[in-house]
NUTI-967298 format. One record per atom (N, C-alpha, C, CB): residue number from 1; x, y, z; chain; atom name; residue in three letters. Coordinates in nm, 3 decimals, padded with zeros to 5 digits. Glycine has a CB too. Layout:
BEGIN
<node resi="NUM" c1="X" c2="Y" c3="Z" chain="A" name="CA" resn="ALA"/>
...
***
This chain:
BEGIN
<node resi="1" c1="11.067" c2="12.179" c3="10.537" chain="A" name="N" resn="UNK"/>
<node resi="1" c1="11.053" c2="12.045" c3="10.591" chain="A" name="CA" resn="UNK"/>
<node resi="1" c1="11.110" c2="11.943" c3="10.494" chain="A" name="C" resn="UNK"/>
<node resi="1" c1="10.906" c2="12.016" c3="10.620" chain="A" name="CB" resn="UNK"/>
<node resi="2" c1="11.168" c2="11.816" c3="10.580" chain="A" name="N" resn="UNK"/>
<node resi="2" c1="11.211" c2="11.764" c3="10.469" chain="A" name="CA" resn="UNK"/>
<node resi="2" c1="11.146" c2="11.583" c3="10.524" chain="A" name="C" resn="UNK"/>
<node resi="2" c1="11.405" c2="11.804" c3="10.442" chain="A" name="CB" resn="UNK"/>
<node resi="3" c1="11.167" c2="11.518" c3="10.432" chain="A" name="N" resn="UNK"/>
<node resi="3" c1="11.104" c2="11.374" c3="10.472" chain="A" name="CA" resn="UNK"/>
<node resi="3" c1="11.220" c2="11.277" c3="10.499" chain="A" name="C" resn="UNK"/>
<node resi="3" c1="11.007" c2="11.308" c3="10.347" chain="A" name="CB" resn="UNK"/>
<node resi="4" c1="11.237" c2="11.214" c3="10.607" chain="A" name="N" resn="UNK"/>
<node resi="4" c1="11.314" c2="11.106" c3="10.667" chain="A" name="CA" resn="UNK"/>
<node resi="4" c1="11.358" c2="11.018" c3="10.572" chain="A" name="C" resn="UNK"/>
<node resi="4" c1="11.243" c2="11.034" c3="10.765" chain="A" name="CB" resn="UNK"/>
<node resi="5" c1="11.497" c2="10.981" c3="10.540" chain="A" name="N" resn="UNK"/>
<node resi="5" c1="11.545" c2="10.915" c3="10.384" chain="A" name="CA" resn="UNK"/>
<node resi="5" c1="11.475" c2="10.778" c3="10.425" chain="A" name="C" resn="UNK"/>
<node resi="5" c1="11.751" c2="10.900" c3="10.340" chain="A" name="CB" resn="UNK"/>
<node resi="6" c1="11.491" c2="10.742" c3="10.545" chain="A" name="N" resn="UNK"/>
<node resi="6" c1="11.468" c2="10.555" c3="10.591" chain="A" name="CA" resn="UNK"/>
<node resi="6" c1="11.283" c2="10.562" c3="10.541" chain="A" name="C" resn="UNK"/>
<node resi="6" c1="11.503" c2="10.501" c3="10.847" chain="A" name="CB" resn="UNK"/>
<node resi="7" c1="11.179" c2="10.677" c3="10.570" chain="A" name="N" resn="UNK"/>
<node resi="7" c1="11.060" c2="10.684" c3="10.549" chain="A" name="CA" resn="UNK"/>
<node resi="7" c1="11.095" c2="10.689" c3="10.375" chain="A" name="C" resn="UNK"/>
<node resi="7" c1="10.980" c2="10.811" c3="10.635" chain="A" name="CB" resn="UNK"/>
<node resi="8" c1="11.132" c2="10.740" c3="10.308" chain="A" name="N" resn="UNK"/>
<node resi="8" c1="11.169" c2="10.829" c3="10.191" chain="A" name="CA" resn="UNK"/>
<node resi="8" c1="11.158" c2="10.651" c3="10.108" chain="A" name="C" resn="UNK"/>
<node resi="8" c1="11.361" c2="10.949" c3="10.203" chain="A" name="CB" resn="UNK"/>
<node resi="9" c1="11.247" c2="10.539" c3="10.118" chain="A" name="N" resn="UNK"/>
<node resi="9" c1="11.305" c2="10.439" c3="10.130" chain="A" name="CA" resn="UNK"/>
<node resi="9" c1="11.194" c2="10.337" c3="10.112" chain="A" name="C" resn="UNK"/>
<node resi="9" c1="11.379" c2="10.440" c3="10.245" chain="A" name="CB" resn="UNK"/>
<node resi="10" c1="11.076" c2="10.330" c3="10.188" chain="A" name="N" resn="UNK"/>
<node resi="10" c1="10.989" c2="10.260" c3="10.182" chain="A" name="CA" resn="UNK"/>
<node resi="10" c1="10.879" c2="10.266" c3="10.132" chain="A" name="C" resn="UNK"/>
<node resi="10" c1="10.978" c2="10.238" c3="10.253" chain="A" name="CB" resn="UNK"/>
<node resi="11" c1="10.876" c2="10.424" c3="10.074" chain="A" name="N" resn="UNK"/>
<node resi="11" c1="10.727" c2="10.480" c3="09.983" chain="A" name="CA" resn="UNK"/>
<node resi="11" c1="10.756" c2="10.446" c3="09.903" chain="A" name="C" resn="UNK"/>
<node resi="11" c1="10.671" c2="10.615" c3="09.953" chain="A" name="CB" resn="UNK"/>
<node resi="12" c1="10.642" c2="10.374" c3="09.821" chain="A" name="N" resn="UNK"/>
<node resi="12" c1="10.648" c2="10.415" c3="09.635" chain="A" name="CA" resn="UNK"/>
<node resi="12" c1="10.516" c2="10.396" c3="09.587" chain="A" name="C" resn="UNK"/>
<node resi="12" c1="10.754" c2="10.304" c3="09.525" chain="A" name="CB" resn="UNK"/>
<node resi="13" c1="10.498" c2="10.443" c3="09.458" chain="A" name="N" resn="UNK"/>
<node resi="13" c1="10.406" c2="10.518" c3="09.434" chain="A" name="CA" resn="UNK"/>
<node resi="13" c1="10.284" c2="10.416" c3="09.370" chain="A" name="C" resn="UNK"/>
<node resi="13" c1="10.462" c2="10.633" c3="09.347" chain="A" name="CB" resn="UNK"/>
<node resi="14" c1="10.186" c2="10.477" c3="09.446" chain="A" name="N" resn="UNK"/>
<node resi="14" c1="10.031" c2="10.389" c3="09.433" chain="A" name="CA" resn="UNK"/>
<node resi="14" c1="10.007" c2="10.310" c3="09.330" chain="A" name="C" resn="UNK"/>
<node resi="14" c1="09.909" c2="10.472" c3="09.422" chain="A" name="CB" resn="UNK"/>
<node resi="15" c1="10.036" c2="10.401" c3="09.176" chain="A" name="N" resn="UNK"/>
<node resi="15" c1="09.992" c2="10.325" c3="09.090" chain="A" name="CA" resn="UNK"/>
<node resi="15" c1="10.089" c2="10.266" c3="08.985" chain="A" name="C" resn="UNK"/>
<node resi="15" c1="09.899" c2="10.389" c3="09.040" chain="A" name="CB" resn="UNK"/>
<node resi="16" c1="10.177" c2="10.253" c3="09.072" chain="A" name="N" resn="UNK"/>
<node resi="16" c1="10.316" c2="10.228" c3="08.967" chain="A" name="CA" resn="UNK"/>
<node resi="16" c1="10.391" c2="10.120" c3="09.042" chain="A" name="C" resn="UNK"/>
<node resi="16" c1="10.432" c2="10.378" c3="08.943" chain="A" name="CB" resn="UNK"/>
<node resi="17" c1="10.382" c2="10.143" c3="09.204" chain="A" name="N" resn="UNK"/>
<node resi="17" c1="10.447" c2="10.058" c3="09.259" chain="A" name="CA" resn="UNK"/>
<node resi="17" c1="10.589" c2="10.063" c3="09.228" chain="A" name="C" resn="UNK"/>
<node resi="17" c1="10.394" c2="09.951" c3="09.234" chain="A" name="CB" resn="UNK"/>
<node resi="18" c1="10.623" c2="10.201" c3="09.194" chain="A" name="N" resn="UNK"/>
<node resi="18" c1="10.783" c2="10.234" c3="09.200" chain="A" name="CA" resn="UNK"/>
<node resi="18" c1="10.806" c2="10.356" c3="09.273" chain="A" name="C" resn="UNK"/>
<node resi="18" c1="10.852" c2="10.255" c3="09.056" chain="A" name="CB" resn="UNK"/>
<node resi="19" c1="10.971" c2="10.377" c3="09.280" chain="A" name="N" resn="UNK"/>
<node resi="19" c1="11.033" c2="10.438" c3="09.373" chain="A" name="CA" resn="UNK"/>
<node resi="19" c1="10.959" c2="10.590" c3="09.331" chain="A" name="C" resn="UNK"/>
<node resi="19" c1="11.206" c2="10.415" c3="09.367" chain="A" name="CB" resn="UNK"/>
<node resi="20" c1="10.983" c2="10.687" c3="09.447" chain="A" name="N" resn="UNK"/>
<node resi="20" c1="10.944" c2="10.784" c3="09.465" chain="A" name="CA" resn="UNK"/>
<node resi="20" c1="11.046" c2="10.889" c3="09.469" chain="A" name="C" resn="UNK"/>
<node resi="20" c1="10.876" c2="10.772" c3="09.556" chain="A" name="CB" resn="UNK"/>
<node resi="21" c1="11.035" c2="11.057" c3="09.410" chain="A" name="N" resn="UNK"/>
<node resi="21" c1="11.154" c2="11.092" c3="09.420" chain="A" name="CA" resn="UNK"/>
<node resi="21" c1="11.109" c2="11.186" c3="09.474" chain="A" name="C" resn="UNK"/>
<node resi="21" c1="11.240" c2="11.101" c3="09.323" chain="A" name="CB" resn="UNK"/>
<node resi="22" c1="11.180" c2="11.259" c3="09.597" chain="A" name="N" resn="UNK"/>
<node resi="22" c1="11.126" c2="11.366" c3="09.733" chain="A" name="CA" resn="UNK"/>
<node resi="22" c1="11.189" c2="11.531" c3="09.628" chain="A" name="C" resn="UNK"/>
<node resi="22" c1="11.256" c2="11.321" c3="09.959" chain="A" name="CB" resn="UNK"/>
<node resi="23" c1="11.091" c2="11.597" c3="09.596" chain="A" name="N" resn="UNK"/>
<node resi="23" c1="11.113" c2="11.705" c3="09.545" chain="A" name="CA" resn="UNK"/>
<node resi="23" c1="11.128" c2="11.831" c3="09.676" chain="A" name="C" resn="UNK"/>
<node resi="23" c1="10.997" c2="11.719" c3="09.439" chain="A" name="CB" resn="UNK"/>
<node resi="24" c1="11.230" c2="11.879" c3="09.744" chain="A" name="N" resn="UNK"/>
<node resi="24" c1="11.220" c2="11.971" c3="09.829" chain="A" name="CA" resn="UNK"/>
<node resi="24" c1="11.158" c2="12.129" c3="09.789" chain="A" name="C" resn="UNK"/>
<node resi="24" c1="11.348" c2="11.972" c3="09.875" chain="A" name="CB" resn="UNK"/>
<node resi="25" c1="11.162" c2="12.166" c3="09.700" chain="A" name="N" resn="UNK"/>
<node resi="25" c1="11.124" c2="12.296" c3="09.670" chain="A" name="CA" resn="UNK"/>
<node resi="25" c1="10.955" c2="12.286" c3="09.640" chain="A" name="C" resn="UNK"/>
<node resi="25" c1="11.218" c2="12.353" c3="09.540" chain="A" name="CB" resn="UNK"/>
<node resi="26" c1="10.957" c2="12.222" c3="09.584" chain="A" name="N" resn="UNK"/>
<node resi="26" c1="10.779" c2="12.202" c3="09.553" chain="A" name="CA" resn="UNK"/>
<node resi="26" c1="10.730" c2="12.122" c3="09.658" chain="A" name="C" resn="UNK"/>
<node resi="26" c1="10.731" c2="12.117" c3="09.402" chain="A" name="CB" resn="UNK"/>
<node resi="27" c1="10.744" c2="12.036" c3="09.732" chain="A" name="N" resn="UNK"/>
<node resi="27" c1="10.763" c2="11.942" c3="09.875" chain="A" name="CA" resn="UNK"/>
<node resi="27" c1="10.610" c2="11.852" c3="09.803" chain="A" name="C" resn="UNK"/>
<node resi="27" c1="10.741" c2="12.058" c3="10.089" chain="A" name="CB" resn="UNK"/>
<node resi="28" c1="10.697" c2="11.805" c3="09.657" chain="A" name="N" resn="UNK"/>
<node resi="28" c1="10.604" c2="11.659" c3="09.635" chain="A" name="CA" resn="UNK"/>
<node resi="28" c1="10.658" c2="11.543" c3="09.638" chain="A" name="C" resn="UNK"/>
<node resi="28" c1="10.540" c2="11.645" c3="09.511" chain="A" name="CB" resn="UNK"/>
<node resi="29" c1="10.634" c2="11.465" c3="09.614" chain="A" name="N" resn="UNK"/>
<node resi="29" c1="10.685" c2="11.279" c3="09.583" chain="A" name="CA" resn="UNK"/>
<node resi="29" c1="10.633" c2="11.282" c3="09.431" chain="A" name="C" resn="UNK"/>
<node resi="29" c1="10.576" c2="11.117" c3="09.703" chain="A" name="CB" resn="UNK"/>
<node resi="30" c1="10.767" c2="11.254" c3="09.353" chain="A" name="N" resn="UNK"/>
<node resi="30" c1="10.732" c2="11.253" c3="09.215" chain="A" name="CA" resn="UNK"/>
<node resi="30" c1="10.798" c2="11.133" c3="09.194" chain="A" name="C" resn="UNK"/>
<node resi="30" c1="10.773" c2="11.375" c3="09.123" chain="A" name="CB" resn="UNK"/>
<node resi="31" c1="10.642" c2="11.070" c3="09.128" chain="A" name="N" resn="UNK"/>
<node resi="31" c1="10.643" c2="10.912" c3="09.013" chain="A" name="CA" resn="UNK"/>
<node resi="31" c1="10.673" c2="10.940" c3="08.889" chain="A" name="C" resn="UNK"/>
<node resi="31" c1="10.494" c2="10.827" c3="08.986" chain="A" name="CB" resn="UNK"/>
<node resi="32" c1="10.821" c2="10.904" c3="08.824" chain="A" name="N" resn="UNK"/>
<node resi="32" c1="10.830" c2="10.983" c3="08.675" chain="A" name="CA" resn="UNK"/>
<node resi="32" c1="10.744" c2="10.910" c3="08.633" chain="A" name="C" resn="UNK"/>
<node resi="32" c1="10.964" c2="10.991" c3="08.578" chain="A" name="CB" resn="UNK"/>
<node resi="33" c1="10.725" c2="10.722" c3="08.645" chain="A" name="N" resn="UNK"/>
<node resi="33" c1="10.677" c2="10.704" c3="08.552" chain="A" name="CA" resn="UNK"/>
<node resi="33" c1="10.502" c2="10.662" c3="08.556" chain="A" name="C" resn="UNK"/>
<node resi="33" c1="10.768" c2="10.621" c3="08.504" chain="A" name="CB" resn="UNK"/>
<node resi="34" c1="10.469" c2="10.722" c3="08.621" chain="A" name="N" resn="UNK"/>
<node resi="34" c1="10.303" c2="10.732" c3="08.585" chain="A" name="CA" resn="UNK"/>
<node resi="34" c1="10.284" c2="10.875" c3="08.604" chain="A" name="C" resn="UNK"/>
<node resi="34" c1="10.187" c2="10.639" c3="08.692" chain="A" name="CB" resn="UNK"/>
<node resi="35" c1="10.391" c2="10.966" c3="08.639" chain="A" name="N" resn="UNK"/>
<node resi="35" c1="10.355" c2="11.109" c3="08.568" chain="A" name="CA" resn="UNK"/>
<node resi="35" c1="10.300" c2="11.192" c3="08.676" chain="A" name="C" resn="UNK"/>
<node resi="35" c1="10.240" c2="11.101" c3="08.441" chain="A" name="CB" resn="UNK"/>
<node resi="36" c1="10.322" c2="11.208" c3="08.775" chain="A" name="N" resn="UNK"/>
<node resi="36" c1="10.252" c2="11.213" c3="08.897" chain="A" name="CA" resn="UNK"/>
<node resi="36" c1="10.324" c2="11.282" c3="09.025" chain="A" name="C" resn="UNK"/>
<node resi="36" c1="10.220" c2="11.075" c3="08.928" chain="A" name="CB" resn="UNK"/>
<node resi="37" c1="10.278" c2="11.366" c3="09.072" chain="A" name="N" resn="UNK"/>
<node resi="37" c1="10.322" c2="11.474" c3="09.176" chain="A" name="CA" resn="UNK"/>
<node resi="37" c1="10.244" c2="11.479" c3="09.263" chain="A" name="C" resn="UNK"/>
<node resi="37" c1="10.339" c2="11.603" c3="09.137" chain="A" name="CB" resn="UNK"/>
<node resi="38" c1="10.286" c2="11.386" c3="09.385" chain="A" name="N" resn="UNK"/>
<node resi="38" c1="10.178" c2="11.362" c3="09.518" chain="A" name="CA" resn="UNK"/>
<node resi="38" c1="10.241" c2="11.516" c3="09.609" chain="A" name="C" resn="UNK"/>
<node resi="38" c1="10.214" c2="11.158" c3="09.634" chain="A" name="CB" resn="UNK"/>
<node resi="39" c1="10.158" c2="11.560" c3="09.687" chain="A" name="N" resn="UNK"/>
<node resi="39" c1="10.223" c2="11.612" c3="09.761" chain="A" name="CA" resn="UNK"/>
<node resi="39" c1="10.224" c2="11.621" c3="09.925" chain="A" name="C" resn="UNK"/>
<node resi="39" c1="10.215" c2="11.699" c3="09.710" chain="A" name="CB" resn="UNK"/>
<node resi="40" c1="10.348" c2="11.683" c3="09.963" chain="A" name="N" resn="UNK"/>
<node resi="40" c1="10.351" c2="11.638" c3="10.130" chain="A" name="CA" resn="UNK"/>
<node resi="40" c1="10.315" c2="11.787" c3="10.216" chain="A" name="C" resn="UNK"/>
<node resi="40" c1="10.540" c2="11.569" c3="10.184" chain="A" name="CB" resn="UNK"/>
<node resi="41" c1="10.237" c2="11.784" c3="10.294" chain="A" name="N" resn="UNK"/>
<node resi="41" c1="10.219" c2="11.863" c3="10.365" chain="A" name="CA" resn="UNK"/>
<node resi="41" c1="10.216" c2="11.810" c3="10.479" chain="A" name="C" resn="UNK"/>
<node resi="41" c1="10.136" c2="11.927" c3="10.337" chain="A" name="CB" resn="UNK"/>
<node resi="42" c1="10.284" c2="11.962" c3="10.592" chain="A" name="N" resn="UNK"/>
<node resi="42" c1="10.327" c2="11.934" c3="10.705" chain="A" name="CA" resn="UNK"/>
<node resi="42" c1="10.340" c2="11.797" c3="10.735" chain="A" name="C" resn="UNK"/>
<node resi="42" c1="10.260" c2="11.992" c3="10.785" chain="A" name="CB" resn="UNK"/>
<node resi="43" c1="10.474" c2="11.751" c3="10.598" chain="A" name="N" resn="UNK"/>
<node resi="43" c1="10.629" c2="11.644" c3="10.653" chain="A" name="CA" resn="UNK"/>
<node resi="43" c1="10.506" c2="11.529" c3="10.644" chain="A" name="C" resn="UNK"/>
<node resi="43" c1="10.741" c2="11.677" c3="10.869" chain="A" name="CB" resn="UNK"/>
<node resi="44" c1="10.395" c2="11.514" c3="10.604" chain="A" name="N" resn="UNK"/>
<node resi="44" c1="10.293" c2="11.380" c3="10.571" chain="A" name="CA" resn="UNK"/>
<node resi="44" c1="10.282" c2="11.386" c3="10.418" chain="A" name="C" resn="UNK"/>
<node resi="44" c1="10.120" c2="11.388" c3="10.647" chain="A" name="CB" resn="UNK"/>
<node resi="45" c1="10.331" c2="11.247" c3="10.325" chain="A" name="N" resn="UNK"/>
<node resi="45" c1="10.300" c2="11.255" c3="10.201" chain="A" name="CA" resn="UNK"/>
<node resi="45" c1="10.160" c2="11.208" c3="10.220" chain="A" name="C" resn="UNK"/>
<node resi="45" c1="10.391" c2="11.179" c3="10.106" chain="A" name="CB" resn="UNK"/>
<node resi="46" c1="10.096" c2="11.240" c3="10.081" chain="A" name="N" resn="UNK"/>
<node resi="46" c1="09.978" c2="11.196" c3="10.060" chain="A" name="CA" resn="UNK"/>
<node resi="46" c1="09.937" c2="11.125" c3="09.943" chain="A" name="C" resn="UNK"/>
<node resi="46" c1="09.911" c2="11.284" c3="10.073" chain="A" name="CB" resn="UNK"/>
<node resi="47" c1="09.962" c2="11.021" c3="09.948" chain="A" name="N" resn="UNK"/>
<node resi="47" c1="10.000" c2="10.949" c3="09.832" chain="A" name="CA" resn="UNK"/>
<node resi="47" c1="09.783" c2="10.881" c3="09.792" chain="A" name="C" resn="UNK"/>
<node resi="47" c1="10.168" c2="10.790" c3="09.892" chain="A" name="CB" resn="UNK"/>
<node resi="48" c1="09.720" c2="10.990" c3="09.756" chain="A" name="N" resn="UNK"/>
<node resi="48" c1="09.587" c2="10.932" c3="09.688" chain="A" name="CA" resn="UNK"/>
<node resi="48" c1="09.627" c2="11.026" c3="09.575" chain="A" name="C" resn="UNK"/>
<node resi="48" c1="09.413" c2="10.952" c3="09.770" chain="A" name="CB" resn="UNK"/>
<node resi="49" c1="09.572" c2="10.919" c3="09.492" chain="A" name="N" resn="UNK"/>
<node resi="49" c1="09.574" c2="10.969" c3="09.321" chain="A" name="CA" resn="UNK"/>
<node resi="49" c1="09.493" c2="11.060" c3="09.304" chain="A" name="C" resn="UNK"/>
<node resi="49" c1="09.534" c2="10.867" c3="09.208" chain="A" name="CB" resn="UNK"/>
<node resi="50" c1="09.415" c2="11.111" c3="09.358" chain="A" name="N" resn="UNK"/>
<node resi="50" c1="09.289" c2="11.218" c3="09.359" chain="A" name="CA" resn="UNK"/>
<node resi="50" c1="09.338" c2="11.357" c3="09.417" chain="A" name="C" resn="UNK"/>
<node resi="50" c1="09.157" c2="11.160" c3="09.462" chain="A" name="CB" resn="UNK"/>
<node resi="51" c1="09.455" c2="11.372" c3="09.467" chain="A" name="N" resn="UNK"/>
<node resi="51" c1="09.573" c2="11.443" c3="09.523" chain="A" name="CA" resn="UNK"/>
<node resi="51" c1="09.670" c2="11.510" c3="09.428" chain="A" name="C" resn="UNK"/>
<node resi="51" c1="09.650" c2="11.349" c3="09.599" chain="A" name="CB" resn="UNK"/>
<node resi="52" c1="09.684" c2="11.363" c3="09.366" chain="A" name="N" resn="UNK"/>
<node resi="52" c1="09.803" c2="11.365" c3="09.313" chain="A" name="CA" resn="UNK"/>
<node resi="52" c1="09.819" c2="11.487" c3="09.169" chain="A" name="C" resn="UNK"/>
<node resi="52" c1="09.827" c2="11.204" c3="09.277" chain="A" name="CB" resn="UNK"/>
<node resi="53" c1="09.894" c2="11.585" c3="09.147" chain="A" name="N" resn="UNK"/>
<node resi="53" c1="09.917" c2="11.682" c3="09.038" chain="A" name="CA" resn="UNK"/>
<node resi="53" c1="09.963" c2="11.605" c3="08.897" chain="A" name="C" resn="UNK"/>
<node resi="53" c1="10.034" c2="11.789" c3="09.087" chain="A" name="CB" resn="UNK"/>
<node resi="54" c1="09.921" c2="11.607" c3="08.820" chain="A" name="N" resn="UNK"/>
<node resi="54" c1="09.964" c2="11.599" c3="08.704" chain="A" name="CA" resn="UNK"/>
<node resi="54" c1="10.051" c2="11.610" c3="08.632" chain="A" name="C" resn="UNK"/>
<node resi="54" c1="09.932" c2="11.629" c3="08.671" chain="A" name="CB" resn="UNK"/>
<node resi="55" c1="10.208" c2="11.577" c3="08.594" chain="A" name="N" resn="UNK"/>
<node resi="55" c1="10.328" c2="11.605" c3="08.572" chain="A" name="CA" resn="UNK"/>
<node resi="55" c1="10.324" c2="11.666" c3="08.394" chain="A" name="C" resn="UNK"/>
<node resi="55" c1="10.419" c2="11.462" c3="08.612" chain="A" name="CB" resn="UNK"/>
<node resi="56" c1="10.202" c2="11.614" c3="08.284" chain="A" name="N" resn="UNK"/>
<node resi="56" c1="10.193" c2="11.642" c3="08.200" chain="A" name="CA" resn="UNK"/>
<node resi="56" c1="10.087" c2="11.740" c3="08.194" chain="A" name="C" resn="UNK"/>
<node resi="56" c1="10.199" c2="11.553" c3="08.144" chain="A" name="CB" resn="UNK"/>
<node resi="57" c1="10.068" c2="11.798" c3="08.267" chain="A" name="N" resn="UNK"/>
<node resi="57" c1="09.987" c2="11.905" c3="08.266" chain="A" name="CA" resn="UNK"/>
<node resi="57" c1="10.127" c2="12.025" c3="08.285" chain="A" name="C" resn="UNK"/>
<node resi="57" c1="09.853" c2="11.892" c3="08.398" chain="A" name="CB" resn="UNK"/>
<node resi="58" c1="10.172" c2="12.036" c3="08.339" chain="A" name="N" resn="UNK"/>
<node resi="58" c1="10.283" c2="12.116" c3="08.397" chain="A" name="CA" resn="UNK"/>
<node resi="58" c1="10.450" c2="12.113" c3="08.307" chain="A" name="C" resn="UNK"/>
<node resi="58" c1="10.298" c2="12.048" c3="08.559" chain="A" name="CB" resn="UNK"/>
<node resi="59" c1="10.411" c2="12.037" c3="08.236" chain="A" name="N" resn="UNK"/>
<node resi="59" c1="10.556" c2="12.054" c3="08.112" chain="A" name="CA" resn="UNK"/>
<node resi="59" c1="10.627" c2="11.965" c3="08.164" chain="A" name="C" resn="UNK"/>
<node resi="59" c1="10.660" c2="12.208" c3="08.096" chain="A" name="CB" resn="UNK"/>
<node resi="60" c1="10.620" c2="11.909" c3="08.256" chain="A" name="N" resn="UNK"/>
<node resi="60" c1="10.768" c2="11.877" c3="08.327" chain="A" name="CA" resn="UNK"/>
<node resi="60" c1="10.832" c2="11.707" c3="08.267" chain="A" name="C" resn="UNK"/>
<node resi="60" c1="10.736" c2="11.872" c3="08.534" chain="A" name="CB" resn="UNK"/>
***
C-alpha cells in the first residue's frame, strides 16, 4: 500500500509540525526531527505520539 502524494503533502508531524517522510517498506511516516516513526496501517497514518516508534531506539 502506498499513501496518496497530494494526502502525503498535507501531513506533518504532531510534535514538530514538520514535513513527513512516507517510508514504503516499513509503511511509517518518519519525523527526522523529533525522531519518530508513526505508522500507517491499512493506507491510514496514525499520527498519535503514543503510536509513534522511536527512531533512537532503533539506530536509525
Amino acid at each position: 500500500m502506498t499513501i496518496d502524494p497530494s494526502l502525503l503533502a498535507l501531513l506533518v508531524c504532531p510534535v514538530t509540525r514538520t514535513r513527513l517522510i512516507y517510508d514504503k517498506i516499513t509503511q511509517e511516516l518518519i519525523s527526522d526531527v523529533a525522531g519518530l516513526a508513526f505508522p500507517v496501517r491499512n493506507g491510514i497514518p496514525i499520527l498519535l505520539v503514543t503510536e509513534a516508534r522511536s527512531l533512537a531506539d532503533a539506530g536509525e
